[in-house]
N, C-alpha and C positions, 0 to 999 in steps of 0.2 A: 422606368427608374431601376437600378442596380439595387437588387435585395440586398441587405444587409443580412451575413450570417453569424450567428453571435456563436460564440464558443458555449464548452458545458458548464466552465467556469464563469462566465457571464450571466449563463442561464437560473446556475445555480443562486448567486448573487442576486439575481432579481425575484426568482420563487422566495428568498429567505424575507426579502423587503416587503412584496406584496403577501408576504403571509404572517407579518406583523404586524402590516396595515391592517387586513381585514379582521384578523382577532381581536382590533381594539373597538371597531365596528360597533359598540355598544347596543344599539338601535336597532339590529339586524336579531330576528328571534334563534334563538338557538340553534333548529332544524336548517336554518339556510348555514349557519358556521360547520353545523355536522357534516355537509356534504362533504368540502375537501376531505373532515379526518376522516370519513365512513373509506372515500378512495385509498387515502395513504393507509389506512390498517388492511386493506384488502391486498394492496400492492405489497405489506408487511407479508400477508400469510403467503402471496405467491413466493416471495421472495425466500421466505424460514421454508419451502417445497425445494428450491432449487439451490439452495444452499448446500445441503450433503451431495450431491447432483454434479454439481461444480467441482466439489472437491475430487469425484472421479473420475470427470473430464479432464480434469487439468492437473492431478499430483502423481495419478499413474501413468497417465505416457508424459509427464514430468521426471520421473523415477526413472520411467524405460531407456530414456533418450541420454539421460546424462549420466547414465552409468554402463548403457553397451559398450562393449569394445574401450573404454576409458581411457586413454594413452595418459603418459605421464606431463602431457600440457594438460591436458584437459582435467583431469586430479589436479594438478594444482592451482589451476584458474579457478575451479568451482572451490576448492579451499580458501583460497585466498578470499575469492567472493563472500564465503560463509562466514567466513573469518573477521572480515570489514563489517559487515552485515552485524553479526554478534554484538561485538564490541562496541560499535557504535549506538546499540542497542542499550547495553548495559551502562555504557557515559550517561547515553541519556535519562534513564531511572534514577542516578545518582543525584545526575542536576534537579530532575526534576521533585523527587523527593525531598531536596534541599531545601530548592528554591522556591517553588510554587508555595508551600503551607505558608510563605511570608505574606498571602493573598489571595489564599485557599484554606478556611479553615472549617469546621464540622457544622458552628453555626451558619455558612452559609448556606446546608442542606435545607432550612427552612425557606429563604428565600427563595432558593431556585427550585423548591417542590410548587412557588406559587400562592398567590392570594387566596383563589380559591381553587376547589377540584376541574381536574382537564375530563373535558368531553368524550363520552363515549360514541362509537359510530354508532349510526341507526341502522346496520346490522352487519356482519360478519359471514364468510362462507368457511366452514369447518372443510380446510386443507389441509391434512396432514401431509408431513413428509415421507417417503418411503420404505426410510431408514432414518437415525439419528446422527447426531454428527462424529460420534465417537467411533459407531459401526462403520461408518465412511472413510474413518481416517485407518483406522487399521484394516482395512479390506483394501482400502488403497495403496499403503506402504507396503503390503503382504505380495499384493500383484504386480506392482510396479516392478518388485524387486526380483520375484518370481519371473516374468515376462522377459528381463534384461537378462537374466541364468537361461531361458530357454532360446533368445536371439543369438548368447553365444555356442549354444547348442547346435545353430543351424533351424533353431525351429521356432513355432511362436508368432510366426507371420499372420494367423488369423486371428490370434488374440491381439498384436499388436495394435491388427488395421481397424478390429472391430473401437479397441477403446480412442485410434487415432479420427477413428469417423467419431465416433459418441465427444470427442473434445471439440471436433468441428461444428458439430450441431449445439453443445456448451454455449459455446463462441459466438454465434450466429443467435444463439437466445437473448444473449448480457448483448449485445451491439443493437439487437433490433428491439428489445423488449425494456430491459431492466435498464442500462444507460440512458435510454431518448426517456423512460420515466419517471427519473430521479429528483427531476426539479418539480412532478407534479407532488412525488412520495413527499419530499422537501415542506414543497408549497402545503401541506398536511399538517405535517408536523410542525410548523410553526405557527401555522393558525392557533393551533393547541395551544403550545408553549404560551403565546401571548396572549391565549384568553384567561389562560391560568391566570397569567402573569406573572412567571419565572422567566420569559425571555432576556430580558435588558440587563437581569441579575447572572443569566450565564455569558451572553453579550462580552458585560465588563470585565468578565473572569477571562475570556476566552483572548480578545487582542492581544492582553501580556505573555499569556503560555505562546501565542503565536508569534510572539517578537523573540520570544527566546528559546525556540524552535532554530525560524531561519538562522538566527546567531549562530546557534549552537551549528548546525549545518556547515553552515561558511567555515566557523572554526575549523571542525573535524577536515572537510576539504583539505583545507589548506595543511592540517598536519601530515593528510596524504599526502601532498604533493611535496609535502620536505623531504618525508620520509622516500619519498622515489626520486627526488634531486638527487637525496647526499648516498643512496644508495647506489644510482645508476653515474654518479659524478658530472652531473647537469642542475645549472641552474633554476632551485625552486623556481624564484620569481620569471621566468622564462617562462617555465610550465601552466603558472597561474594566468598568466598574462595572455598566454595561446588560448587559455578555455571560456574565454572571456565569450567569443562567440557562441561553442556549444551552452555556456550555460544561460546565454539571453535568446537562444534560439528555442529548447526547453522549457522558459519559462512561458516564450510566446505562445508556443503548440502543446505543451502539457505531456508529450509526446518524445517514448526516448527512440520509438523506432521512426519517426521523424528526424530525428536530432544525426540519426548512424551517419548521414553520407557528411554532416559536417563534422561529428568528431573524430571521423574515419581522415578528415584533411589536418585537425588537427593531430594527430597523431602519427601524421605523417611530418610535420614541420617537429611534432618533437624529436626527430630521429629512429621511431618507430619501424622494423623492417616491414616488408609487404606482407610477408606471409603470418605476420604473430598480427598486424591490425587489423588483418582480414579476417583472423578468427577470432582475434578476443573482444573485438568492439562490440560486433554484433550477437557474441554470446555472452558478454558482460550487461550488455543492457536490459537481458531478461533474467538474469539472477543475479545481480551487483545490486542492491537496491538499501545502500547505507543513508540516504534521506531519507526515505520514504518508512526503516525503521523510524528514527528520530521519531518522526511526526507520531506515528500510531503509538509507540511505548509511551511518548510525554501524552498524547491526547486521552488514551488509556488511564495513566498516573490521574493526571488533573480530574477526569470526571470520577475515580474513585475517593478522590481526597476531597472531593464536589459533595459527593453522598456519605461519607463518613465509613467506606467499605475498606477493606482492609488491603495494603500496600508492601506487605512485609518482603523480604529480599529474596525468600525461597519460594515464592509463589510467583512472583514479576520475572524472576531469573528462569523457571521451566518455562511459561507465557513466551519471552523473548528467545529461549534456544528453538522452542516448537515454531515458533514465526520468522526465525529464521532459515529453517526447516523447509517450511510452508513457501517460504517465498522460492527460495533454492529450486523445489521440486514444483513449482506451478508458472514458470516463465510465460508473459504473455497474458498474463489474467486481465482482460477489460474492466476500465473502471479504476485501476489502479490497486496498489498493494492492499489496500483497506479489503476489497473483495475477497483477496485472499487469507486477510488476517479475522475475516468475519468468523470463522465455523472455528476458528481457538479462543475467543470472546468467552466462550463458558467457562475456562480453565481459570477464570480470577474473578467468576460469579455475574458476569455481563451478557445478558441473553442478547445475540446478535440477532435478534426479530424484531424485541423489545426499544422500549423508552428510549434506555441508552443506547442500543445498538445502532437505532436510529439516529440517534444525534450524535456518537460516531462517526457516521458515514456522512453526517452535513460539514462536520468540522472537519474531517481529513479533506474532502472533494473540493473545497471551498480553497483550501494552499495545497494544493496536490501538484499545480505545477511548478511550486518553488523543491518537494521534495523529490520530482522528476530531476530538474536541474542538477539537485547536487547528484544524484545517482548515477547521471550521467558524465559526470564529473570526476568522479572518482574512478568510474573506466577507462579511462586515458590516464590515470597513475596505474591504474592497476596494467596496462600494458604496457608504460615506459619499463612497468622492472619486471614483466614477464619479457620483455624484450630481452635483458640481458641473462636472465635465469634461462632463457631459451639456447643461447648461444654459448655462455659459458660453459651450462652444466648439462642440457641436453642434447647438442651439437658438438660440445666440448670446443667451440673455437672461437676465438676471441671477437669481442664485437666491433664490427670496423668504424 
């Protein structure tokens, strides 16, 4: 018989259902419940080890590569990226600070803290990390940027190759270790949650924030695509109507560099030249990542407005420029943008090891591939008007 292979979003799906089942388990004595959590807190402390780790795998030759030699496509592709990324960032705080406390309010902290106390493992191994995440982040932006000043030097080749090997072995950790584990870390932490019995109470919080999520998503899309119809003098609904493929291809595979060789045809049918869809598709789809904010700033909002933590506009606002930052300078992060936006989680008092860091990473991974979708989406607008900003202004000749 043909094995059936289930995706991670499937997997994830079924560790969150068997790990509400077994929490409700009543019958079963406590030490057989503890096994999962004793594993998910252990996979916690590997994971809080290779966190600052990550961030030097992947933001310093993040850093090095997209700021060597920089031409003026390439400044303003990754602008524009940053750009879209931001802002779509900051819509989403707004909505979400709006609209969630209509069905998010401080007495729900009681509920979703649980009937009674959640389960400690029966035991723990003391892993520290090597550094903290704060040290990682500026020893990363410091070299990154340093390294990209010694390439145009002529020099720097050994620092380059060393931090481009150390992102290779990164890479090869999160694909073979921390991804294939996540539905067991998952399968963990839901046991907990439902023995508490806070699950069903964050459950019901959680559909709505995720309906108006995708919404919001779709919306912002489509103001893309207006805004590079009436720009480039092409019909929106043309444009919308072409992406129609990449963005159910996306959803299929969770996957934007799956998704490159069909948005690379779409953006050929939208009049896109060879040479601008050749570079910007496949560099937009690892720093373009205007879904994939949405999802984290609203998931972020909602579980602080969950536990009654504070949400104010000057604290969300640095949170969402450093994550768009984060994202910009770490293209390619397995696992999805959540990975990336783990080691800035402290910046608005969320330990990304912790309770909620954990139930972060179940609720981003669980619609990850609807915010893949729009991500990918929005890089076929961002190349219909890099298209003409290409020829107009940096060719200077008109576009045929």
């Amino acid at each position: 018989m043909k094995r059936i292979k289930l995706g991670l979003v499937a997997k994830l799906l079924i560790a969150i259902v068997l790990g509400i089942v077994f929490g409700q388990l009543a019958f079963l004595p406590d030490f057989i419940i503890q096994i999962p959590v004793t594993i998910s807190a252990i996979f916690s402390s590997l994971l809080s080890f290779i966190i600052p780790l990550m961030i030097l795998g992947f933001v310093v030759i993040g850093i090095a590569d997209l700021t060597q030699g920089a031409g003026k496509l390439l400044g303003i592709t990754t602008l524009m990226a940053y750009s879209s990324t931001l802002i779509a960032g900051l819509i989403a705080y707004f909505v979400a600070v709006n609209v969630f406390p209509l069905f998010i309010n401080a007495s729900l902290s009681d509920a979703v803290s649980g009937d009674q106390s959640s389960l400690e493992p029966l035991f723990s191994i003391p892993l520290e990390p090597l550094l903290d995440v704060t040290s990682a982040i500026v020893f990363s932006f410091m070299f990154g940027i340093c390294i990209s000043w010694l390439k145009g030097q002529g020099k720097g080749e050994t620092m380059y190759n060393f931090f481009s090997e150390f992102n290779l072995i990164i890479t090869k950790l999160l694909n073979s270790l921390i991804i294939p584990g996540l539905p067991i870390f998952i399968f963990g932490n839901f046991v907990n949650l439902s023995y508490a019995g806070s699950v069903f109470s964050i459950l019901s919080i959680f559909w709505k924030v995720f309906v108006i999520i995708i919404s919001l998503q779709l919306i912002l899309v489509t103001i893309f695509f207006v805004i590079a119809g009436v720009y480039t003098k092409k019909n929106p609904l043309i444009l919308i109507k072409n992406q129609i493929p990449g963005y159910i291809t996306a959803v299929g595979t969770q996957s934007s560099a799956a998704t490159i060789p069909v948005n690379l045809e779409i953006a050929k049918k939208n009049g896109v030249s060879t040479q601008i869809r050749e570079f910007i598709i496949p560099l937009a789809a690892t720093i373009h990542l205007l879904g994939s904010i949405v999802t984290v700033t609203s998931c972020v909002t909602a579980v602080l407005l969950m536990y009654n933590m504070p949400v104010n506009f000057g604290l969300m606002a640095g949170f969402i420029a450093m994550l768009g930052v984060a994202m910009v300078a770490a293209p390619g992060a397995p696992g999805g943008a959540i990975m990336s936006a783990l080691p800035f989680m402290t910046m608005v008092g969320i330990d990304p090891t912790g309770t909620l860091g954990n139930l972060l990473i179940t609720l981003y991974l669980t619609q990850d591939s609807f915010g893949t979708a729009a991500n990918v989406s929005g890089d076929n607008a961002i190349a219909v008007i890099m298209d003409k900003i290409y020829h107009k202004h940096i060719l200077k000749e008109p576009v045929e």
